[in-house]
N, C-alpha and C positions, 0 to 999 in steps of 0.2 A: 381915290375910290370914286367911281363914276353915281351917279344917282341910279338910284333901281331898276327905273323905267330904261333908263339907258341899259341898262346891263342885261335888260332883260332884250333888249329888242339886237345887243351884238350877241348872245347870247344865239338864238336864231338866222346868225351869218356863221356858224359854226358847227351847227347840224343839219341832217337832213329834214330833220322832223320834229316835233315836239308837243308836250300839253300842258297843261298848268304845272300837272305834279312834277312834271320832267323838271320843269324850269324851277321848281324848288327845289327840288332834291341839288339839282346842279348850282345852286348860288347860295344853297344855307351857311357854308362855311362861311362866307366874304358878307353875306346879309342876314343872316339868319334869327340878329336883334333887332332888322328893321320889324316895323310892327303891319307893314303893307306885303312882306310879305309870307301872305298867308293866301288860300287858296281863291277866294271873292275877288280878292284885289289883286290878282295876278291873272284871273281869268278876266276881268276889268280893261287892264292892261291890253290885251292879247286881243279882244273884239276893237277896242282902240283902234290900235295898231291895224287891224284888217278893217276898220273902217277908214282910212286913214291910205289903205294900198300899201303897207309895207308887208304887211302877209297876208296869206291865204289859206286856207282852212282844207285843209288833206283830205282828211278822213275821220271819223268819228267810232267809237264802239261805246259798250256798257262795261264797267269793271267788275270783279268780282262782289262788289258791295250795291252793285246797281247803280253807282253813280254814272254820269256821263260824261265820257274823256273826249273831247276837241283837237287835233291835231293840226295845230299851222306849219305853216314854212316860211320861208323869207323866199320870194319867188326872185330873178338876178335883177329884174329893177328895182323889189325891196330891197335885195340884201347892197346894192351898189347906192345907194338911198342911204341910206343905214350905216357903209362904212363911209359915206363923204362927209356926214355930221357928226359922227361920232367916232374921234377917233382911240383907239388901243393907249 
């Protein structure tokens, strides 16, 4: 089992798109007892990461509760970034 942060960031070489929630709903099976991942700390992760150049931030909306959903990507120098250090 890879660390979180790892999983979260191959996790984004595998879609076109995603947002916090995306990337929990997608990993709760395999993490679902880590205690990071919860919404703070994966959105933590994710500005990380785009500060960092491994993603880039899409698009943005409001959800039906008014919160605010983040859209990144793994753009081909993240995601080629992404799969050299980490691998499957």
């Amino acid at each position: 089992m890879k660390p979180l942060n790892y999983a979260i960031l191959k996790y984004f070489t595998t879609v076109k798109e995603a947002c916090a929630e995306d990337v929990i709903e997608a990993l709760k099976d395999e993490y679902g007892n880590f205690k990071a991942l919860k919404k703070d700390a994966v959105v933590a992760a994710l500005m990380t990461a785009e500060a960092n150049g491994l993603l880039e931030e899409t698009r943005f909306e409001m959800d039906q509760t008014g919160q605010l959903r983040i859209y990144y990507h793994a753009h081909e120098e993240g995601a080629a970034t992404i799969n050299k250090y980490i691998k499957d």
